[in-house]
N, C-alpha and C positions, 0 to 999 in steps of 0.2 A: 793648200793655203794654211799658213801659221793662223791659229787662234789670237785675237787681239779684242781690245776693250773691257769692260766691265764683267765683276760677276760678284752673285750675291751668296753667303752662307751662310750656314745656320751649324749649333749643334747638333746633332740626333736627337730622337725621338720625339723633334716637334708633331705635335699634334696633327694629324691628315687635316682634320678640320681647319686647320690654321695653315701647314703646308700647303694646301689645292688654290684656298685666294689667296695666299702670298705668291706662288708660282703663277697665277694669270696675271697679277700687277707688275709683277718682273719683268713678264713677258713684254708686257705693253710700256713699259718704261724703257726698255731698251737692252737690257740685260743679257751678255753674250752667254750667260751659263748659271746654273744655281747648282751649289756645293755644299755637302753634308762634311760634318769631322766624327768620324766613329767614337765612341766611348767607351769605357769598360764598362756602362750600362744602359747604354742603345745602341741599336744597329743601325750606322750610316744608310747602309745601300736600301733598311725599309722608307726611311725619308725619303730618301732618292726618285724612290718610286711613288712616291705621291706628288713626288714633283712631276713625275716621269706623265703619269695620267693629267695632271689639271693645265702640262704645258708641254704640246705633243712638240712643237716647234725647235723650244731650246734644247743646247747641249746640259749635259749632265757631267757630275764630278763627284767622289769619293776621296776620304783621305784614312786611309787605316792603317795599324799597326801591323805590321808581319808577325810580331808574338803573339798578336793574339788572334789572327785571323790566317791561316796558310793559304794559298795559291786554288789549292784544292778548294778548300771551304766558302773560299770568295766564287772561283767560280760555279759550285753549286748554289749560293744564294743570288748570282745573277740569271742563273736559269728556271731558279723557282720562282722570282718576281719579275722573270720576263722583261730583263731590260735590255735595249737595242745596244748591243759593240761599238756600231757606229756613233750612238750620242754619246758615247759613257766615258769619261776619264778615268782611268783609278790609278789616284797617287798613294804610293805603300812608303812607308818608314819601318825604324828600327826599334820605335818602341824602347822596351826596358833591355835589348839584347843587348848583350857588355860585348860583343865584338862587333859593333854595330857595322863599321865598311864593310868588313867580310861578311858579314850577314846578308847586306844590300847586295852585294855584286854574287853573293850564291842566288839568294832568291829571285833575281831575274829568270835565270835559265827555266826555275819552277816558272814564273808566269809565264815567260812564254810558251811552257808546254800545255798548263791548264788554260790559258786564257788566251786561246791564238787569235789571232785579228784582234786586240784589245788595245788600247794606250795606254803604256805602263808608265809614267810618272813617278819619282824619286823625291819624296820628302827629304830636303837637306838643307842643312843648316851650316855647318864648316866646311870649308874649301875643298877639301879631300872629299866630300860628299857630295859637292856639286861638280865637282871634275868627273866624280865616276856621272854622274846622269850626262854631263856633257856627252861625253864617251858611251853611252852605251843605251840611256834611258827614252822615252821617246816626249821626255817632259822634264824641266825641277818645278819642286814646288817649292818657296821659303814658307817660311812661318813668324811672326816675332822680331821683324824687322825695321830699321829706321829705311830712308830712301837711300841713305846713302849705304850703309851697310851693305842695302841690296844690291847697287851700283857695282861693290867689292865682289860680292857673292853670284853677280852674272859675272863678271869677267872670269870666275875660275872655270864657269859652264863652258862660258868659249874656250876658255884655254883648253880643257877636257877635250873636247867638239875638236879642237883645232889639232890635237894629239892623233886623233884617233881619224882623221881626214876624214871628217862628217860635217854638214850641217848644223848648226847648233839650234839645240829646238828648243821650243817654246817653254817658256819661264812665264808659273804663276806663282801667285804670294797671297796668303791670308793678310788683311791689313784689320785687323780688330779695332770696330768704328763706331763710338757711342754718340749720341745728338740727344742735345736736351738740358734743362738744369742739374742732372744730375751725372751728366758725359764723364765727367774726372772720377766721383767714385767709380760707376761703373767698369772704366777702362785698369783703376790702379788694381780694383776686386780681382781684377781678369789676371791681371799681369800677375801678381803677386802671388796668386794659385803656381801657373805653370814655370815660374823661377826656383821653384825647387821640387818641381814633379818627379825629375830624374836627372843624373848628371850629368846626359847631354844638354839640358835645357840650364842646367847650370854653368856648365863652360859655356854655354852660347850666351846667358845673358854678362858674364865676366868677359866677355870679349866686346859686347854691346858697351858697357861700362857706362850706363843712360840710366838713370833716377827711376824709379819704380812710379807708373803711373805716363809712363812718355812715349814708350813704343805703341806706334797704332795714331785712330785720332780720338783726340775728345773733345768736341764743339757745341758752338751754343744752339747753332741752327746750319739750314741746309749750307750757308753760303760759306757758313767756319769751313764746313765739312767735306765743300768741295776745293776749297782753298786748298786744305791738309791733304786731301789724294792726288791732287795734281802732280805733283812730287813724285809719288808712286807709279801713276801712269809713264811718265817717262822712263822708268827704267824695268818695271813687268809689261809684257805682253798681254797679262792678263791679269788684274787687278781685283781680289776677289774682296770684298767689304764681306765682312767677318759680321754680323749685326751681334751686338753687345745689347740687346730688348730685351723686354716682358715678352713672354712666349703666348703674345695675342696678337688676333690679325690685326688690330687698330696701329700696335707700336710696331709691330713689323713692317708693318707698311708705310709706316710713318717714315723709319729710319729708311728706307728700299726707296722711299719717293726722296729723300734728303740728301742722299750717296749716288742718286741715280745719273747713269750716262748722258752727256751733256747729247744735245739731237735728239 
């Protein structure tokens, strides 16, 4: 069965103390999944795993870079924190590699040798990167998306998927979701960092061609904030709220109970 509904994420190296009861209120909110974005200075998958301990029930997700993490590496730090296969998503990208497709479509054959039985999921963002996960991936993940954008950017999945006479599988997306009087900074902070991180994220937001401060949501309260994902939900599988908080369990929870899956 295809993954579907909500999921919540964080940066890395949130705090255990603050991961364990943010991961039981997800739980109880309704929450299909909680997803860490690795950093060049935390490690996704130890997040993961505080999630992994405080919420035995829910699935689990990663999103890392392939330059800075190899196949190898990832699955030695799933074996030393002991996380289950079965819960685990891991979505890999291409990071700073200047041949990024070719990079993607090498680097599978590595995961599936180091990480067998695993879900390998395909961070992509241009059409050419979502055709290869159509075709090959066992996931895409967007990043940085309007609804409609992503509406473009599943159809190149299918079209992939429809190439390669597969199934086309399950499509998540970060939706970066701030609540609160200060939701606009918040979200423009956010955006304006990753618009010139590297020049994939620069073609992609020259193709977005959307005001800085726009992709994602920023609301005043829960009912902005469910208004703005609805959008989203119709066109991901899996709708991850990105939380844009103070790294405390009061605002964490605040925004998780504000984004939270309708039922």
């Amino acid at each position: 069965m295809s993954p579907s509904g909500r999921g919540f994420g964080v940066a890395a190296g949130l705090d255990p103390d603050v991961a364990g009861p943010l991961a039981e209120r997800c739980a109880e909110l309704g929450y299909q999944s909680l997803w860490s974005n690795d950093t060049p200075i935390a490690q996704g998958l130890e997040t993961v795993a505080s999630f992994a301990d405080a919420a035995p029930e829910i699935e689990l997700g990663v999103t890392l870079a392939i330059d800075r993490h190899s196949p190898e590496a990832i699955a030695a730090d799933v074996e030393r924190l002991a996380l289950n296969p079965e819960r685990l998503w891991l979505a890999v990208g291409a990071g700073h590699s200047k041949r990024a497709l070719t990079t993607m479509r090498e680097a599978l054959a590595r995961c599936r040798e180091a990480l067998p039985g695993f879900r390998i999921v395909l961070a992509a963002m241009g059409p050419k990167m979502c055709a290869l996960a159509g075709a090959e991936y066992d996931g895409c993940f967007f990043n940085w998306m309007t609804p409609e954008f992503a509406a473009g950017a599943r159809e190149s999945v299918d079209t992939g998927a429809a190439r390669a006479q597969r199934q086309a599988p399950p499509v998540f997306g970060y939706v970066r979701t701030a609540v609160g009087d200060d939701a606009d900074t918040r979200l423009a902070k956010e955006e304006a960092f990753y618009r010139d991180y590297h020049d994939g994220y620069r073609r992609h937001f020259a193709r977005l061609d959307r005001p800085v401060g726009t992709v994602g949501v920023a609301a005043a309260d829960g009912d902005a904030a469910q208004g703005s994902l609805r959008p989203y939900d119709e066109v991901l599988d899996v709708t991850v709220v990105r939380a844009l908080a103070s790294a405390r369990v009061e605002a964490m929870t605040a925004l998780a109970e504000a984004a939270a899956p309708a039922g």
